[in-house]
C-alpha positions as a Markdown table, in Angstrom:
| # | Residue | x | y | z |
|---|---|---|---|---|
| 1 | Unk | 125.4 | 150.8 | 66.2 |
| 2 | Unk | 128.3 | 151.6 | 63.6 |
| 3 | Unk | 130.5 | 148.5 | 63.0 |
| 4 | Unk | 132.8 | 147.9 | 65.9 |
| 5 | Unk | 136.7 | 148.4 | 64.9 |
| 6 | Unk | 137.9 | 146.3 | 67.7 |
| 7 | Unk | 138.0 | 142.6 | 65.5 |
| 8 | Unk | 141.4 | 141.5 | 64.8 |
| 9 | Unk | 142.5 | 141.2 | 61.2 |
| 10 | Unk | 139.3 | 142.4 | 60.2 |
| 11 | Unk | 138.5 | 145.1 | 58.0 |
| 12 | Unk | 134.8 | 146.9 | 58.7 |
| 13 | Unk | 134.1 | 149.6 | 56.8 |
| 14 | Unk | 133.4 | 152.9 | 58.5 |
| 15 | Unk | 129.7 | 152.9 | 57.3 |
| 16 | Unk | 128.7 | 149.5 | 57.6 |
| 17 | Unk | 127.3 | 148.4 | 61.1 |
| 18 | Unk | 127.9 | 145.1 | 63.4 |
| 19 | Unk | 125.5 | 144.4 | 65.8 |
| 20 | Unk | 126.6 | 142.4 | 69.2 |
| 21 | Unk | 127.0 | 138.9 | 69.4 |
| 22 | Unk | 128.6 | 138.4 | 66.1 |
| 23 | Unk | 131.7 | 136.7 | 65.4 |
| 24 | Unk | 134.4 | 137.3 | 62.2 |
| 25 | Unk | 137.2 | 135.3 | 60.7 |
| 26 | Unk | 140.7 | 136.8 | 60.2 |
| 27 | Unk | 141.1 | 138.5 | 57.1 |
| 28 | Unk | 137.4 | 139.1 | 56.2 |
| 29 | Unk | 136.2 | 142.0 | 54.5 |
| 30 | Unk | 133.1 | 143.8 | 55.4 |
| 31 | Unk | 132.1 | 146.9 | 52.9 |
| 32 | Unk | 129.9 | 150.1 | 52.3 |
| 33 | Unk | 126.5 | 150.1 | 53.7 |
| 34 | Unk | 126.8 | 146.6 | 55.0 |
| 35 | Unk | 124.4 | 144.7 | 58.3 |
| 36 | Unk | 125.5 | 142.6 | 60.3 |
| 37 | Unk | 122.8 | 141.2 | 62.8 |
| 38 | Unk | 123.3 | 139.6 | 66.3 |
| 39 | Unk | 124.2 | 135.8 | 66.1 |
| 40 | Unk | 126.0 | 135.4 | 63.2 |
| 41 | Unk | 129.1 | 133.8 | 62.2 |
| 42 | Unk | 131.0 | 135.0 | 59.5 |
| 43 | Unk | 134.3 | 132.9 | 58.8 |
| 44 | Unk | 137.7 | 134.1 | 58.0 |
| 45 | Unk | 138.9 | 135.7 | 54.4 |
| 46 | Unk | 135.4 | 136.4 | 53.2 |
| 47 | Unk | 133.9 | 139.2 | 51.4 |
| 48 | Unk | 131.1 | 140.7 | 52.2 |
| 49 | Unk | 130.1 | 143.5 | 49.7 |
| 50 | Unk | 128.4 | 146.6 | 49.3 |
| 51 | Unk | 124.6 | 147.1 | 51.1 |
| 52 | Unk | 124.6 | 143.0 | 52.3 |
| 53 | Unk | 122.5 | 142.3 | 55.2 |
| 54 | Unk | 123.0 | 139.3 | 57.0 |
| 55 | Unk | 121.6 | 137.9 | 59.8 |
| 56 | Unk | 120.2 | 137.0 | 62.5 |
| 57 | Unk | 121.9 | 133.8 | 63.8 |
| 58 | Unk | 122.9 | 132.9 | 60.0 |
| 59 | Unk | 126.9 | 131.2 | 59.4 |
| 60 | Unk | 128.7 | 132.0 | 56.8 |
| 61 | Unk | 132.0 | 129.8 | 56.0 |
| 62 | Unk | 135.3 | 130.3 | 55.8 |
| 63 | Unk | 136.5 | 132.1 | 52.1 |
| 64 | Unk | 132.7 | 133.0 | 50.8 |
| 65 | Unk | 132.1 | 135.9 | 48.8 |
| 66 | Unk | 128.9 | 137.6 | 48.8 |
| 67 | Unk | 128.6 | 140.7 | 46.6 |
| 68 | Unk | 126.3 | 143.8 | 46.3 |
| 69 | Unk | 123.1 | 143.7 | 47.5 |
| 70 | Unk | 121.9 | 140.3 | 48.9 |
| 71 | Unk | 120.5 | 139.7 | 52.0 |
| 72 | Unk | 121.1 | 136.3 | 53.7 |
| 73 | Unk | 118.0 | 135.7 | 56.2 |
| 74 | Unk | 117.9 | 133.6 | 59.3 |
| 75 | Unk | 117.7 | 130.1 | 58.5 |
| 76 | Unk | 120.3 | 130.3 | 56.0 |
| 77 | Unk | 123.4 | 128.3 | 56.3 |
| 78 | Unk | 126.4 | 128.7 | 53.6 |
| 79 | Unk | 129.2 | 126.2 | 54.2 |
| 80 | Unk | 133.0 | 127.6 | 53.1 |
| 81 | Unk | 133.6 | 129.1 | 49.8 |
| 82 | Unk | 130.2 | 130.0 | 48.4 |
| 83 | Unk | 129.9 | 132.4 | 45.9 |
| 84 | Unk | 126.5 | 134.9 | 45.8 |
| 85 | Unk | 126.3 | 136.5 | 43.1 |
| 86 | Unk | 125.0 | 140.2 | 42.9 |
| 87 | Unk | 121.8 | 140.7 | 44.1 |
| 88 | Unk | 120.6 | 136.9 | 44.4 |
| 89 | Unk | 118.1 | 136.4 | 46.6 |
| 90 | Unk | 117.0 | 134.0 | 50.0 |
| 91 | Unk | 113.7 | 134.1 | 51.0 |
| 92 | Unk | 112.9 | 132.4 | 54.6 |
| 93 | Unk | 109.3 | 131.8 | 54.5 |
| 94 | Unk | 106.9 | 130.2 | 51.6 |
| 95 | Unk | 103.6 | 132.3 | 52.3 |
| 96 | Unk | 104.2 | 135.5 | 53.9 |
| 97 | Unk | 102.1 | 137.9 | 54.7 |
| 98 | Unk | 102.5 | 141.3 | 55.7 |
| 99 | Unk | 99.9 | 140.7 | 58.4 |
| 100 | Unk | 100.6 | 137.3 | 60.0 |
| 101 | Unk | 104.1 | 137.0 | 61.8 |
| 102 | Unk | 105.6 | 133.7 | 60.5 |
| 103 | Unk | 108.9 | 133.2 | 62.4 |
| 104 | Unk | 107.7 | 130.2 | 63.9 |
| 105 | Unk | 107.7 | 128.9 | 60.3 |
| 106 | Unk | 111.5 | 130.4 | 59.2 |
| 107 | Unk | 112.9 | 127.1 | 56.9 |
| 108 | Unk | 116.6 | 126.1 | 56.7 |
| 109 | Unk | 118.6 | 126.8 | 53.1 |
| 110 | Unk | 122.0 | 124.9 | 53.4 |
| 111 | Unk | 124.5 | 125.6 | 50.9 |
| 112 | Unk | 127.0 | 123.1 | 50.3 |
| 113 | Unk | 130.8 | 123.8 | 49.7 |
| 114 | Unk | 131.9 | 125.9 | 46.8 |
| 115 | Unk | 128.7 | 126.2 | 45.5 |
| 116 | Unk | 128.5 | 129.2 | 43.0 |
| 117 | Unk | 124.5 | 131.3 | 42.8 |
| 118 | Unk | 124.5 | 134.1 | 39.9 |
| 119 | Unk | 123.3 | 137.2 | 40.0 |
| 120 | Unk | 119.3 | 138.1 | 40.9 |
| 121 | Unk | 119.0 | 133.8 | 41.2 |
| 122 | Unk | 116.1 | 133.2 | 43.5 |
| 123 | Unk | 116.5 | 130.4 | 46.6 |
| 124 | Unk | 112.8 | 129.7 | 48.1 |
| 125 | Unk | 113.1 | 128.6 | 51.5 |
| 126 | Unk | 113.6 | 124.9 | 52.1 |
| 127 | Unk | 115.8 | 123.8 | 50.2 |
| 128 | Unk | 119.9 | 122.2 | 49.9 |
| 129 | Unk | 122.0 | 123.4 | 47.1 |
| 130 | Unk | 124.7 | 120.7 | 47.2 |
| 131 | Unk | 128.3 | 121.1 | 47.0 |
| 132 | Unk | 130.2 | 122.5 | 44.2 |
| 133 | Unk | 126.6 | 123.0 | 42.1 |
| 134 | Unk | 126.0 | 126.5 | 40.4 |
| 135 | Unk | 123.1 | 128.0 | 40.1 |
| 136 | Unk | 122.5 | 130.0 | 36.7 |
| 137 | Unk | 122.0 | 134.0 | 36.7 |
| 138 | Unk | 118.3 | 134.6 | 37.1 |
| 139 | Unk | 117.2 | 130.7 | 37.7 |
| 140 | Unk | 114.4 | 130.3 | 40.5 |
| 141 | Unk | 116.0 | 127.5 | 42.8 |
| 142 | Unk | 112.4 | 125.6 | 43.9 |
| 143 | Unk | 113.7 | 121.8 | 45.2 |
| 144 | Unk | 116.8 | 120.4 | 46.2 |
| 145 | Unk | 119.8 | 120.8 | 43.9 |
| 146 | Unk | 122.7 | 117.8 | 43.8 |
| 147 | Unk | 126.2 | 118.5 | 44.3 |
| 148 | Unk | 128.1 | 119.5 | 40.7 |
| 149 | Unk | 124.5 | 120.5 | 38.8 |
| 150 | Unk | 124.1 | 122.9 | 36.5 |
| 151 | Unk | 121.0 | 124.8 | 37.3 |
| 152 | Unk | 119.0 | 127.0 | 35.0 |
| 153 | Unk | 115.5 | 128.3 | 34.3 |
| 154 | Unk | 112.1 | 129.5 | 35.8 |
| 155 | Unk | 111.7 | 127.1 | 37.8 |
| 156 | Unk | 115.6 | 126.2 | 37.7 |
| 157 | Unk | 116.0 | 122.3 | 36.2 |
| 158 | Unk | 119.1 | 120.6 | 35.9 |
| 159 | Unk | 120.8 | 121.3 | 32.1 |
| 160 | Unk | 124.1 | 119.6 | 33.1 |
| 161 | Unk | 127.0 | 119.5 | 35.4 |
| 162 | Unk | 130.2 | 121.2 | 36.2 |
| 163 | Unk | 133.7 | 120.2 | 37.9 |
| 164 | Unk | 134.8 | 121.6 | 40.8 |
| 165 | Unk | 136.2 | 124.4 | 39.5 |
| 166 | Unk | 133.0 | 125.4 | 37.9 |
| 167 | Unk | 133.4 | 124.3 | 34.4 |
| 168 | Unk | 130.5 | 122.7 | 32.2 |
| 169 | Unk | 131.1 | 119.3 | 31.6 |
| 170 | Unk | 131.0 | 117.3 | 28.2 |
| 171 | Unk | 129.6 | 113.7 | 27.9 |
| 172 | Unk | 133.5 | 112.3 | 28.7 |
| 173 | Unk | 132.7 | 114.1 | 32.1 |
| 174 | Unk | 136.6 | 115.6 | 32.5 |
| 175 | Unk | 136.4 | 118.9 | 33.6 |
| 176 | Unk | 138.6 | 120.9 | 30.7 |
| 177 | Unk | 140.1 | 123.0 | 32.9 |
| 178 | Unk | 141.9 | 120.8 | 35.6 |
| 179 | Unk | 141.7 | 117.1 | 33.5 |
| 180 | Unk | 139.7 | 116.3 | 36.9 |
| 181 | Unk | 137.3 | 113.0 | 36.3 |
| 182 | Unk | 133.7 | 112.8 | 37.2 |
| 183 | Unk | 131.0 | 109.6 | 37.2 |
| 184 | Unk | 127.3 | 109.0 | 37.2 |
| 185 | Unk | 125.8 | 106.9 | 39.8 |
| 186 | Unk | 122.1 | 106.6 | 39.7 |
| 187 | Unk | 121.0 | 110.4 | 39.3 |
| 188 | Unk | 124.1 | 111.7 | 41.1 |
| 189 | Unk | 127.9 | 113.1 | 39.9 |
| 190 | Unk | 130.8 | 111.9 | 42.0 |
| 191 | Unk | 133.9 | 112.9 | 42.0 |
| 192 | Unk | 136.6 | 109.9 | 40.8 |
| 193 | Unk | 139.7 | 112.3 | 41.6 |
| 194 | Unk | 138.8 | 113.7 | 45.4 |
């Protein structure tokens, strides 16, 4: 059914459509050509660009921005202020076939806070992209990502890390940007400055 007009704060724009059962944060953004399916919970000052679908029964967070084309499936899960880049993709099952009706097997993506995918990315089905990491345009995402990594490839391997704010960091680890410090323990970045 067209989108319903009726959420608060909300703009919904007249040719995208919102299905029942769905719930939107104040001040988000839904535009041209966009799907909303039942069950899903979009938080507040998001964007939601041009031909999305999303849905069913998937959350977005509070402040993500998802642009043209991408299609978040059920089982996905993006915490606040993730970034999808144009046309990046979620798949929700590894072997599908046209002909056998998986849902049974549907596996969970999580997507960690402020993590950043770039355009036409791929994320197979399964796996956690942890906070803050970014994900290079075009990279195939095929295991779990840390938080802070620097993604890039076919299959996507780690080529460094950024800061918070999305900046490649050098071996001082100091994001140039914000003077922010980082450490290595083990195989992980942590933050010294949160």
């Amino acid at each position: 059914m067209p989108a319903d007009k009726s959420f608060a704060d909300v703009f919904i724009h007249e040719s995208a459509y919102v299905d029942d059962g769905v719930t939107i944060g104040k001040g988000t953004r839904i535009w041209h050509f966009s799907h909303v399916l039942g069950e899903v919970a979009i938080g507040k000052d998001c964007v939601i660009g041009q031909n999305v679908m999303i849905g069913p029964r998937v959350h977005v967070g509070d402040r993500c921005k998802i642009q043209n084309n991408v299609s978040l499936f059920e089982g996905v899960y993006l915490d606040d202020d993730v970034f999808c880049g144009p046309s990046c993709v979620f798949t929700n099952v590894n072997n599908p076939r046209a002909f056998i009706n998986r849902r049974a097997e549907f596996r969970k993506t999580i997507v960690g806070r402020g993590a950043a995918i770039g355009a036409n990315a791929t994320i197979v089905c399964g796996h956690d992209l942890g906070r803050y990491c970014f994900i290079a345009a075009g990279a195939v995402v095929t295991r779990n990502v840390p938080p802070f990594a620097l993604m890039a490839g076919v299959p996507a391997v780690r080529i460094g890390w950024v800061s918070r704010s999305g900046e490649r960091l050098g071996d001082d680890l100091i994001c140039p940007a914000t003077g922010e410090r980082y450490r290595i323990l083990g195989d992980l970045l942590i933050d010294c400055d949160s």
